[in-house]
C-alpha positions as a Python dict, from the first residue, in 0.01 Angstrom:
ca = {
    (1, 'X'): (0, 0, 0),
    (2, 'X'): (315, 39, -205),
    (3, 'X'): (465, 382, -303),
    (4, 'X'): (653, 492, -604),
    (5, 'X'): (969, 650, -582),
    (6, 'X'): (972, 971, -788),
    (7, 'X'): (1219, 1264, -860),
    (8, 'X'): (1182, 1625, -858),
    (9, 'X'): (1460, 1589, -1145),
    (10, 'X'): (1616, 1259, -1296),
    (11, 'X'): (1950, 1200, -1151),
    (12, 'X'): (2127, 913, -936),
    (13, 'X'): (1984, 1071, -589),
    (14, 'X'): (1672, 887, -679),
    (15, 'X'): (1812, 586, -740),
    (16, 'X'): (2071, 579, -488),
    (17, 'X'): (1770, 612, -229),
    (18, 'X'): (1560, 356, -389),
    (19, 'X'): (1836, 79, -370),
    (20, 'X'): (1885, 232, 15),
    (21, 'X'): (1546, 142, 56),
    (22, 'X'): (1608, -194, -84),
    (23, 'X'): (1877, -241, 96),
    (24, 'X'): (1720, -153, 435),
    (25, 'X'): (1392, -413, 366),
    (26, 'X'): (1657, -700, 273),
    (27, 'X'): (1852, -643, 593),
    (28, 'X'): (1545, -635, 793),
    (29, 'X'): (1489, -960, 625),
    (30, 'X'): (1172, -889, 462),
    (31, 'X'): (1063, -987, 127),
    (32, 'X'): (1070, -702, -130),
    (33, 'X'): (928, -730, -470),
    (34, 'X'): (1055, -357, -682),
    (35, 'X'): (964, -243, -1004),
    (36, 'X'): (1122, 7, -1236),
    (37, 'X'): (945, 301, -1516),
    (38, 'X'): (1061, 323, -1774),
    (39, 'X'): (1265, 111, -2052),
    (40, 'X'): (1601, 112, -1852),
    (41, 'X'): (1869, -202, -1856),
    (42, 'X'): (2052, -86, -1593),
    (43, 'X'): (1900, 51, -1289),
    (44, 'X'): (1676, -289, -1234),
    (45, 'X'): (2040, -505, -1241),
    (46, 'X'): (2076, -321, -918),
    (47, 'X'): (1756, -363, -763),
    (48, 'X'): (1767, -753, -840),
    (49, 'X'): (2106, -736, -703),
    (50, 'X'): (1979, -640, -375),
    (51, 'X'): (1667, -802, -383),
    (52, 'X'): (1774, -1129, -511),
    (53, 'X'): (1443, -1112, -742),
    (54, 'X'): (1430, -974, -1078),
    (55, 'X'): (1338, -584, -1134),
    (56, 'X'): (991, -577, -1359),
    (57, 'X'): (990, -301, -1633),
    (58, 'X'): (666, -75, -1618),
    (59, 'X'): (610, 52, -1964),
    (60, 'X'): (319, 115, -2102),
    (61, 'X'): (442, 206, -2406),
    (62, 'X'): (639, -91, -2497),
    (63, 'X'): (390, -331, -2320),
    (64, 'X'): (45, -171, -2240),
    (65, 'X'): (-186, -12, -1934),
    (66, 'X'): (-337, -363, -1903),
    (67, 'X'): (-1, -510, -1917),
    (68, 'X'): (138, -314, -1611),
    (69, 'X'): (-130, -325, -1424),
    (70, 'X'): (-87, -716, -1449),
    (71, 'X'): (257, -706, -1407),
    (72, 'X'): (269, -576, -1106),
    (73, 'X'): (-48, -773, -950),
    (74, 'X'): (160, -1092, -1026),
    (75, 'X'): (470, -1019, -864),
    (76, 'X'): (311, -853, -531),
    (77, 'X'): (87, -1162, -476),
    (78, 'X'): (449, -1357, -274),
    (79, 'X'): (556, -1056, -163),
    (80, 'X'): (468, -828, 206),
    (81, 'X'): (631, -513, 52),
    (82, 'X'): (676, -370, -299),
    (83, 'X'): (875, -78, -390),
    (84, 'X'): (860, 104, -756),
    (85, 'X'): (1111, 375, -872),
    (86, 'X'): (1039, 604, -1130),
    (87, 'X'): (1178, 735, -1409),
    (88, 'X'): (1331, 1122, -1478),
    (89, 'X'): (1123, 1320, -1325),
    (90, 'X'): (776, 1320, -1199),
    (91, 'X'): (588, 1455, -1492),
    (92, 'X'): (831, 1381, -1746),
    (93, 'X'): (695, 1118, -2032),
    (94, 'X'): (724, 1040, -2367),
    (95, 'X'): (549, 1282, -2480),
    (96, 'X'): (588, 1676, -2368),
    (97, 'X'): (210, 1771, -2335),
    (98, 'X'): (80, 1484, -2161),
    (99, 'X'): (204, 1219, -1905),
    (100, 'X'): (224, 915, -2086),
    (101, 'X'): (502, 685, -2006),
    (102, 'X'): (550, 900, -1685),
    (103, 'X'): (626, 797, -1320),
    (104, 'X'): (290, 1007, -1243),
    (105, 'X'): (128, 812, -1538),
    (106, 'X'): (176, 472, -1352),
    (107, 'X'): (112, 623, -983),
    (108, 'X'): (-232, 675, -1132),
    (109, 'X'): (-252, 369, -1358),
    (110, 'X'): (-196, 185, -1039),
    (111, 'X'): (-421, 435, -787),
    (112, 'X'): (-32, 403, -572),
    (113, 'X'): (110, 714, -328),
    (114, 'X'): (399, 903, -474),
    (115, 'X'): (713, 995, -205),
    (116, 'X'): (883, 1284, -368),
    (117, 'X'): (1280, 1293, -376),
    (118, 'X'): (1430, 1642, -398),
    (119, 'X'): (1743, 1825, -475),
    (120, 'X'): (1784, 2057, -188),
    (121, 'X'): (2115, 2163, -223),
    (122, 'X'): (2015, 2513, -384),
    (123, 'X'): (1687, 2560, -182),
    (124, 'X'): (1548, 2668, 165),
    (125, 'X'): (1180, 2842, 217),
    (126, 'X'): (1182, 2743, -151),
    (127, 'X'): (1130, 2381, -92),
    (128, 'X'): (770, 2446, 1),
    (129, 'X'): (673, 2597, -338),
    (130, 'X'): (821, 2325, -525),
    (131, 'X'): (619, 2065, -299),
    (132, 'X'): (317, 2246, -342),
    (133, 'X'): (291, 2301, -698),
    (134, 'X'): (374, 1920, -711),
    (135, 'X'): (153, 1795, -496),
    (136, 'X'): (-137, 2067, -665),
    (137, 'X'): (-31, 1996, -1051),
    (138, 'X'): (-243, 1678, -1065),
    (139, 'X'): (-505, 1617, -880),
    (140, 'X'): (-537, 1267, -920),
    (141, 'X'): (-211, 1215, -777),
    (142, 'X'): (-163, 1158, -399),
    (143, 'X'): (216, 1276, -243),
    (144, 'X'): (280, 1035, 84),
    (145, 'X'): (559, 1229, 140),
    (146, 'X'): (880, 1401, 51),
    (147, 'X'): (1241, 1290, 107),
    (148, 'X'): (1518, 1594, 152),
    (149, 'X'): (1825, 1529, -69),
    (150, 'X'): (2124, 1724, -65),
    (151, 'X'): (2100, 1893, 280),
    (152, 'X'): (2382, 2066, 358),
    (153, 'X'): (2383, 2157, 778),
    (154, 'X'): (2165, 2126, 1052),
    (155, 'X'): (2052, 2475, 1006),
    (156, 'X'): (1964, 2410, 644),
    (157, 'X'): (1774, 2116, 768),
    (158, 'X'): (1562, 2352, 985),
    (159, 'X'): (1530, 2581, 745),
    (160, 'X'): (1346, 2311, 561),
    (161, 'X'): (1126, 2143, 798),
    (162, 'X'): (1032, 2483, 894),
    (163, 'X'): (895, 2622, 543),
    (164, 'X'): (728, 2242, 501),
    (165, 'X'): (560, 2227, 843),
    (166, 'X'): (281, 2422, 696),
    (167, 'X'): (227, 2207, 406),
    (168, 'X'): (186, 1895, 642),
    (169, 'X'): (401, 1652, 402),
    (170, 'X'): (525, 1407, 574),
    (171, 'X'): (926, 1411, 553),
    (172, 'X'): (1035, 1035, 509),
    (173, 'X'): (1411, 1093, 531),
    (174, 'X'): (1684, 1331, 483),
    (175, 'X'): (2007, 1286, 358),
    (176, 'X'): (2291, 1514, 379),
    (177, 'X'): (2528, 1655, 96),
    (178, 'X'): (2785, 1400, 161),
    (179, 'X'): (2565, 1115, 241),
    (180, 'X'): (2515, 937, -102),
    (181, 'X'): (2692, 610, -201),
    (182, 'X'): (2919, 638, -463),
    (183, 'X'): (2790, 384, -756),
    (184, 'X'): (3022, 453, -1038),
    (185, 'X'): (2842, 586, -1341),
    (186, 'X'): (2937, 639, -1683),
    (187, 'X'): (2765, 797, -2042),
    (188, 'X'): (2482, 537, -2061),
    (189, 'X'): (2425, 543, -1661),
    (190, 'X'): (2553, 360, -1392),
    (191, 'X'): (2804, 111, -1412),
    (192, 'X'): (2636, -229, -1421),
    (193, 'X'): (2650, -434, -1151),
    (194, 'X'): (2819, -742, -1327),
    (195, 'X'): (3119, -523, -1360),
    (196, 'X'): (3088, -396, -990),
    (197, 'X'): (3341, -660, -802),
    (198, 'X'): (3291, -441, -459),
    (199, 'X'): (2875, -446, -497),
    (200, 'X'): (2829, -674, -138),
    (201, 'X'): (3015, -353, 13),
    (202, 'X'): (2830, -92, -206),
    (203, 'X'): (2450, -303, -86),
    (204, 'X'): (2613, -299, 294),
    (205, 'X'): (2669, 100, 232),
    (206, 'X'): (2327, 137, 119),
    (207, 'X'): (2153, -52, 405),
    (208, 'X'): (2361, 203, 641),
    (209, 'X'): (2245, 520, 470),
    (210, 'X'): (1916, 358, 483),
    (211, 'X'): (1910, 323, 851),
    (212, 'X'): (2107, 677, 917),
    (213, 'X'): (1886, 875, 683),
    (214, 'X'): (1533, 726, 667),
    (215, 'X'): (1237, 761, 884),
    (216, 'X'): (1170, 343, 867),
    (217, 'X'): (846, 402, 1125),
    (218, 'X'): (685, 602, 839),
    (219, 'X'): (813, 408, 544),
    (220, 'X'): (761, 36, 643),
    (221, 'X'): (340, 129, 618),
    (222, 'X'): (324, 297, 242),
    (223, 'X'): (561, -11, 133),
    (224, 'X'): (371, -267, 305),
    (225, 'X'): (180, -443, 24),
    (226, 'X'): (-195, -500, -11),
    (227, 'X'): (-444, -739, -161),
    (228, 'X'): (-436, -602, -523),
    (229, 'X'): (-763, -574, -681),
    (230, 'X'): (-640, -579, -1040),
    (231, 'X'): (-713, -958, -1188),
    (232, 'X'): (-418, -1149, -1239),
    (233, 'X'): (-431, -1341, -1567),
    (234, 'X'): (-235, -1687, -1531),
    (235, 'X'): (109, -1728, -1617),
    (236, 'X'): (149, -1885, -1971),
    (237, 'X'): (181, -2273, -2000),
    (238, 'X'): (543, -2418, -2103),
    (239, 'X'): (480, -2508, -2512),
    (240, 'X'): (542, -2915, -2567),
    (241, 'X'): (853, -2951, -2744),
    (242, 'X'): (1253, -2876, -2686),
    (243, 'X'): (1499, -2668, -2797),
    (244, 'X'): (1843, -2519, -2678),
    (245, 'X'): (1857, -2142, -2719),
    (246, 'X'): (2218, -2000, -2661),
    (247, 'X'): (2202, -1611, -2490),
    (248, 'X'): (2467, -1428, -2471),
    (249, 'X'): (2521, -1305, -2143),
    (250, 'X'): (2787, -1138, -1923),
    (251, 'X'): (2933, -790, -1866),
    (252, 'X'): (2928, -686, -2261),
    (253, 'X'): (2606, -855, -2293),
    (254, 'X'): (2327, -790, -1995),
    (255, 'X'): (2078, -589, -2146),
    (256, 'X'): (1739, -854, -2114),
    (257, 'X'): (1363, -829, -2007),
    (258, 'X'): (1321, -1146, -1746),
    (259, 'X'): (990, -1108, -1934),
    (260, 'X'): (1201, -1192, -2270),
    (261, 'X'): (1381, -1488, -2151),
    (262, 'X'): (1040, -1627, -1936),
    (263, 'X'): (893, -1577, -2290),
    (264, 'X'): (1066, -1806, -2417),
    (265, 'X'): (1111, -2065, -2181),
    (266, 'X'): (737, -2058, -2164),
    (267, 'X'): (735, -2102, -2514),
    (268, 'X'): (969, -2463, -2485),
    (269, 'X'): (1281, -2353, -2499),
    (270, 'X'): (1586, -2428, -2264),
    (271, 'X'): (1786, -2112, -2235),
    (272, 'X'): (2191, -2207, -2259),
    (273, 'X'): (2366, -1889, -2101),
    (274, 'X'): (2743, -1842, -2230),
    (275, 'X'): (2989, -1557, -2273),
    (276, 'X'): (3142, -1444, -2572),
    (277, 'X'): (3365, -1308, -2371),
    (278, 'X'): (3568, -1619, -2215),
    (279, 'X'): (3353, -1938, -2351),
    (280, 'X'): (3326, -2096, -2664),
    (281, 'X'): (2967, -2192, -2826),
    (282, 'X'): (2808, -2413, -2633),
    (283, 'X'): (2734, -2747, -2827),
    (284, 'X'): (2402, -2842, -3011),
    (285, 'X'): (2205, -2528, -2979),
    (286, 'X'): (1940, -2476, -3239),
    (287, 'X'): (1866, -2113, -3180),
    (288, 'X'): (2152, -1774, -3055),
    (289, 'X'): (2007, -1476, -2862),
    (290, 'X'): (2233, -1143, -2842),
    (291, 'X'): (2095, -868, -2634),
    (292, 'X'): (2204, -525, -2588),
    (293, 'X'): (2519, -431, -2358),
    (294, 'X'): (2842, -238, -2353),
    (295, 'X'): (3074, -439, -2621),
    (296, 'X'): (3275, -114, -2715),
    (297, 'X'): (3391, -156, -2357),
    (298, 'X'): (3512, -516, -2421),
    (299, 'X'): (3641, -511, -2804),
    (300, 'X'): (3936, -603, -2726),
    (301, 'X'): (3812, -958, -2534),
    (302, 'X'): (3533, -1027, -2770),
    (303, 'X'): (3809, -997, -3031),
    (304, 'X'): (4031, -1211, -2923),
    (305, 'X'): (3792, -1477, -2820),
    (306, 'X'): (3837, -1619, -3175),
    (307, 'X'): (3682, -1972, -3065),
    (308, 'X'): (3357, -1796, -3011),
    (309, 'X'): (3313, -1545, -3307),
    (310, 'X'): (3395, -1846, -3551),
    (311, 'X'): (3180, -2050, -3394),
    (312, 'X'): (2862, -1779, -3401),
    (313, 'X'): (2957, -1716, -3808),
    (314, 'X'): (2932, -2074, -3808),
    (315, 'X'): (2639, -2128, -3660),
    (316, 'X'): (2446, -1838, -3832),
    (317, 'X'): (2606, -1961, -4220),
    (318, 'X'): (2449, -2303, -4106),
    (319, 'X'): (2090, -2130, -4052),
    (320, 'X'): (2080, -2165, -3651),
    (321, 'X'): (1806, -1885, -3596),
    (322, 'X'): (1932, -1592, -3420),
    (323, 'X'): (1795, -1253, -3279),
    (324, 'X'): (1977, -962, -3150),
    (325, 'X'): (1926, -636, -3030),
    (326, 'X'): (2201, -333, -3071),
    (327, 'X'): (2527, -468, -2888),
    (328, 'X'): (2434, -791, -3008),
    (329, 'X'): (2392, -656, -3362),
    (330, 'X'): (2751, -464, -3304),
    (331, 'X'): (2907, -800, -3227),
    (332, 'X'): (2748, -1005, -3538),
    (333, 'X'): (2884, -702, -3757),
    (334, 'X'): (3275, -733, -3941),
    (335, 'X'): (3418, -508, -3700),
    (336, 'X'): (3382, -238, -3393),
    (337, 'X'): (3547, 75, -3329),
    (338, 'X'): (3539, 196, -2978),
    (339, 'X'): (3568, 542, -2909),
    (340, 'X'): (3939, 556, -2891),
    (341, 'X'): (3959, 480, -3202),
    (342, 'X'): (4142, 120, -3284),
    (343, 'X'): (3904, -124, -3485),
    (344, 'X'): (3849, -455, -3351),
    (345, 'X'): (3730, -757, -3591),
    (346, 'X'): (3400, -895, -3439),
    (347, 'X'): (3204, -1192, -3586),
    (348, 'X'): (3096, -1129, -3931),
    (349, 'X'): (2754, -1235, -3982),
    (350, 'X'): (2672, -892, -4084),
    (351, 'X'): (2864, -751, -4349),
    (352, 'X'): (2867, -393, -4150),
    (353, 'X'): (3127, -209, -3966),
    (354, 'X'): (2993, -10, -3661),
    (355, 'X'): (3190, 239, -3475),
    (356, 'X'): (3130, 474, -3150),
    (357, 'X'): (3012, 870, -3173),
    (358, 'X'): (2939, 1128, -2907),
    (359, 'X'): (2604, 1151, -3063),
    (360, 'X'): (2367, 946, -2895),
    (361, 'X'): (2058, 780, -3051),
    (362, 'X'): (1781, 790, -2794),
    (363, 'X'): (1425, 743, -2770),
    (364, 'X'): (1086, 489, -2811),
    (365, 'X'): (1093, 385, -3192),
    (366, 'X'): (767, 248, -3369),
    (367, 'X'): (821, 9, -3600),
    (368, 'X'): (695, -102, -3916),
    (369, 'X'): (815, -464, -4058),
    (370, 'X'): (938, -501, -4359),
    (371, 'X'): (984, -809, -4580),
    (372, 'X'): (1284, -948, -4434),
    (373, 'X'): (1110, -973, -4081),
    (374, 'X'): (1003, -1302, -3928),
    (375, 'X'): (1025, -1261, -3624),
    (376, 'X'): (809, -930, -3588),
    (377, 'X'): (600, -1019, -3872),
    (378, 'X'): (455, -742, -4136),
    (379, 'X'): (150, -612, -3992),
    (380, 'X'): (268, -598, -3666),
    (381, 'X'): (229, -260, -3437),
    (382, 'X'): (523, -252, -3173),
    (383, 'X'): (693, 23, -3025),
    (384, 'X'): (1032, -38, -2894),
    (385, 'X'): (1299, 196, -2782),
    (386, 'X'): (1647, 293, -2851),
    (387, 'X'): (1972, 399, -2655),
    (388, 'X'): (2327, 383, -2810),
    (389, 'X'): (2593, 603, -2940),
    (390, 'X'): (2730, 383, -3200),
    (391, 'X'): (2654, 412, -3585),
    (392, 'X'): (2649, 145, -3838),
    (393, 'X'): (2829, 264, -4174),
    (394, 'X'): (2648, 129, -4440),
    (395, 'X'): (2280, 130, -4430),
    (396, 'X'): (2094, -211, -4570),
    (397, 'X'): (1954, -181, -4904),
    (398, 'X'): (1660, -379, -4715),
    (399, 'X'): (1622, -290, -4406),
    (400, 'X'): (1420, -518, -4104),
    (401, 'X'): (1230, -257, -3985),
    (402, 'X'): (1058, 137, -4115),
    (403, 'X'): (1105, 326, -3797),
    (404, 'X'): (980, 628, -3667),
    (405, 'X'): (991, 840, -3374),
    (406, 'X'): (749, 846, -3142),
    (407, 'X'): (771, 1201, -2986),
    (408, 'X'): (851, 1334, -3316),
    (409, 'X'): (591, 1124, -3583),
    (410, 'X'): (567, 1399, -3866),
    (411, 'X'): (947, 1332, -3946),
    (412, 'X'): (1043, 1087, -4187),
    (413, 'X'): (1059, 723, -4098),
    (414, 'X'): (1407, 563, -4205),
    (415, 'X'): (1491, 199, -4249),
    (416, 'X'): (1670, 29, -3984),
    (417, 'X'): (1866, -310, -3889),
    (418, 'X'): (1963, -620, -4077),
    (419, 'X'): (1772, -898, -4163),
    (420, 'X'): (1795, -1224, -4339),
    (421, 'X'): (1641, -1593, -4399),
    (422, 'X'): (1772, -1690, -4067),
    (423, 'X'): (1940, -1395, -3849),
    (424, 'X'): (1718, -1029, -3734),
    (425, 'X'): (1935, -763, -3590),
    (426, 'X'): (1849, -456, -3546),
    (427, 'X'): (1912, -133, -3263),
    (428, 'X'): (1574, -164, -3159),
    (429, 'X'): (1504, -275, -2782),
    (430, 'X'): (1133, -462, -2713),
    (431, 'X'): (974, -586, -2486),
    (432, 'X'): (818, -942, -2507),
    (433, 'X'): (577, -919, -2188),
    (434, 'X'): (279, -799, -2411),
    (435, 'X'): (388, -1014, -2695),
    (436, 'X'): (439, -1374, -2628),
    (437, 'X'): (388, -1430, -3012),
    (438, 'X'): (747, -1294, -3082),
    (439, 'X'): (895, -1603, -2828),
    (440, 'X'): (683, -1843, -2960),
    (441, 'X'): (763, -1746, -3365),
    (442, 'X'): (1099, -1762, -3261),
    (443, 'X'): (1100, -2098, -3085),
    (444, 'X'): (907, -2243, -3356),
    (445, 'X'): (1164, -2145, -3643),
    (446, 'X'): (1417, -2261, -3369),
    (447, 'X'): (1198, -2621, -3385),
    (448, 'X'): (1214, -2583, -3776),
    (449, 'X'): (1574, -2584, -3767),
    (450, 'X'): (1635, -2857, -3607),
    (451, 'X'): (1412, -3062, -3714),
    (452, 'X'): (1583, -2978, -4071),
    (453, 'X'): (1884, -3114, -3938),
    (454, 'X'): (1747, -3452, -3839),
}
């Protein structure tokens, strides 16, 4: 059995005792295989930081039912315990009449135990009404157990146990008021780990509160894993032929899928990581990858890295095929602002400024190709999601994409990102897991391209 780590409310309690969790299995020296819900970046860079294996993204709505249910059948079949974390809170989705896209929509998807994580800090005989309308909402679902966050004194503690003996919940853990690690967080979440030079200490502080605050004799069953009886499709076979694909990757640029980059390694290519932060552009690449990432925070570097912005404008005026998705797209515009307000001059491929606003851009997009796609090709149905606060100030006469929102379909759709013969850019976020096509159309033009050049 594996269990799914869900909040009574989103917030960093819940992931603060996942990674404790983590943390705990890795210094018992077992092998833990985690998952996340939801279309979050950030979060999984922790749990692969702790696990040493990469975080899986569970979302059916950028991938499918089918899709996660694979997904996670795959990566338990090495692995003696699993461990998923969800996403806001329990029954909180896409959508606000229905579940889908919620943590409870995969605990059923996947017939898996929930433990509940709540905020006790303004409750006492309380507690038990708020674990029994969650464990009574849904049926289908099944609550293991409940972990008490937030608990202020041994008397509160009582308090607790004693309005939740009736119930017969098991309680998996409680942590006091004070007890939490401190992860440094900031407006899009926590501070990614890449940035994080004290993380060995943070995982070490984890693993303590794990083994202070945690009832491991409980726990250690629900996260043992079993024989899954979902069929596991086989892995894709590596495409005959070879190209060099540049991605961008370091602290301004860490926002990938593993399924994205096994995509297209799957599909023939050899993936060249660099940073536009300190490195130049590596040498006889025939294809450039920018994913998402925090380059507001790092104008200033990417600026003066001039050796690697001409290079990129170079590379993309000779044709070299190249995808990127939002602070990828802000670093192939003229310039970025940050939110302090000094510009910075970026690369230049797209004749765009972009600059930072409090207003934040949030939420799964559907998207609707337009012409100037290639890469998602017209007729293609994908949803992918975005999360940014920055603006571009001129909108493309012809945009990549029609976009709409998918909580809110009756509005107007509105064109979105920047496209060309040879370069698609756009805010947009997807996921590749479900659609292998989009690696293998990419590789392909990247094969096209060089073989030009020969």
């Amino acid at each position: 059995m594996t269990v799914i780590i869900a909040g009574e409310r989103s917030g960093v309690g819940k992931t603060t005792i996942t990674l404790a969790l983590l943390a705990g299995l890795e210094r018992r020296g077992l092998r833990v295989q985690s998952f996340k819900v939801g279309p979050d970046y950030i979060d999984p860079m922790f749990h692969t930081a702790v696990t040493q294996r990469p975080c899986r993204t569970l979302d059916p709505v950028l991938t499918s039912e089918a899709y996660v249910q694979d997904c996670v059948a795959r990566h338990l079949a090495d692995c003696s315990y699993g461990l998923i974390e969800g996403v806001m809170g329990l029954f909180d989705g896409a959508l606000g009449d229905r579940d889908w896209a919620s943590t409870a929509q995969i605990a059923k998807l996947l017939n898996l135990p929930v433990v509940l994580v709540i905020d006790c800090g303004k409750l006492s005989r309380s507690v038990a009404a708020l674990v029994h309308g969650y464990r009574t909402f849904d049926p289908e679902l099944t609550l293991a157990g409940v972990i008490l966050n937030h608990v202020s004194s041994h008397r509160h503690q009582e308090l607790l146990k004693q309005a939740l003996a009736p119930l017969g919940v098991p309680i998996l853990g409680i942590l006091g008021r004070h007890e939490p690690v401190q992860i440094p967080d900031r407006y899009l979440g926590l501070v990614p780990t890449e940035e994080l030079q004290q993380f060995a200490a943070i995982q070490s502080q984890l693993a303590d509160l794990g083994d202070r605050c945690l009832d491991w004799l409980q726990l250690l069953p629900l996260l043992k894993t079993n024989p899954c009886p979902v069929k596991i499709s086989p892995p894709p076979k590596a495409a005959k032929g070879h190209v060099r694909i540049a991605i961008a990757r370091d602290s301004a640029f860490n926002f990938y899928y593993p399924e994205n980059l096994e995509a297209l390694q799957a599909a023939g290519a050899e993936l060249i990581f660099w940073s536009p932060l300190s490195d130049p552009l590596p040498d006889q690449i025939h294809g450039l990858v920018f994913g998402g990432g925090f380059p507001e925070l790092f104008a200033a570097p990417l600026a003066a890295n001039q050796l690697a912005r001409s290079g990129v404008l170079a590379a993309i005026r000779r044709g070299v095929p190249t995808y990127a998705e939002c602070g990828g797209l802000m670093y192939l515009c003229h310039a970025l602002t940050p939110f302090e307000g000094e510009s910075f001059p970026m690369v230049g491929a797209i004749p765009n400024e972009v600059q930072m606003q409090k207003k934040l851009s949030l939420g799964y997009r559907q998207i609707q190709p337009t012409a100037q796609a290639w890469l998602v090709q017209p007729g293609d149905t994908l949803i992918g999601h975005e999360f940014h606060h920055s603006q571009m100030l001129i909108q493309h006469s012809q945009p990549l994409y029609q976009v709409w929102s998918v909580s809110q379909p009756y509005l107007e759709s509105w064109g979105e990102g920047w496209g060309d013969a040879n370069l698609q850019a756009s805010y947009v976020h997807l996921h590749w897991g479900a659609h292998p096509e989009i690696a293998a159309r990419f590789v392909h033009r990247c094969c096209q391209w060089r073989d030009s050049r020969d």
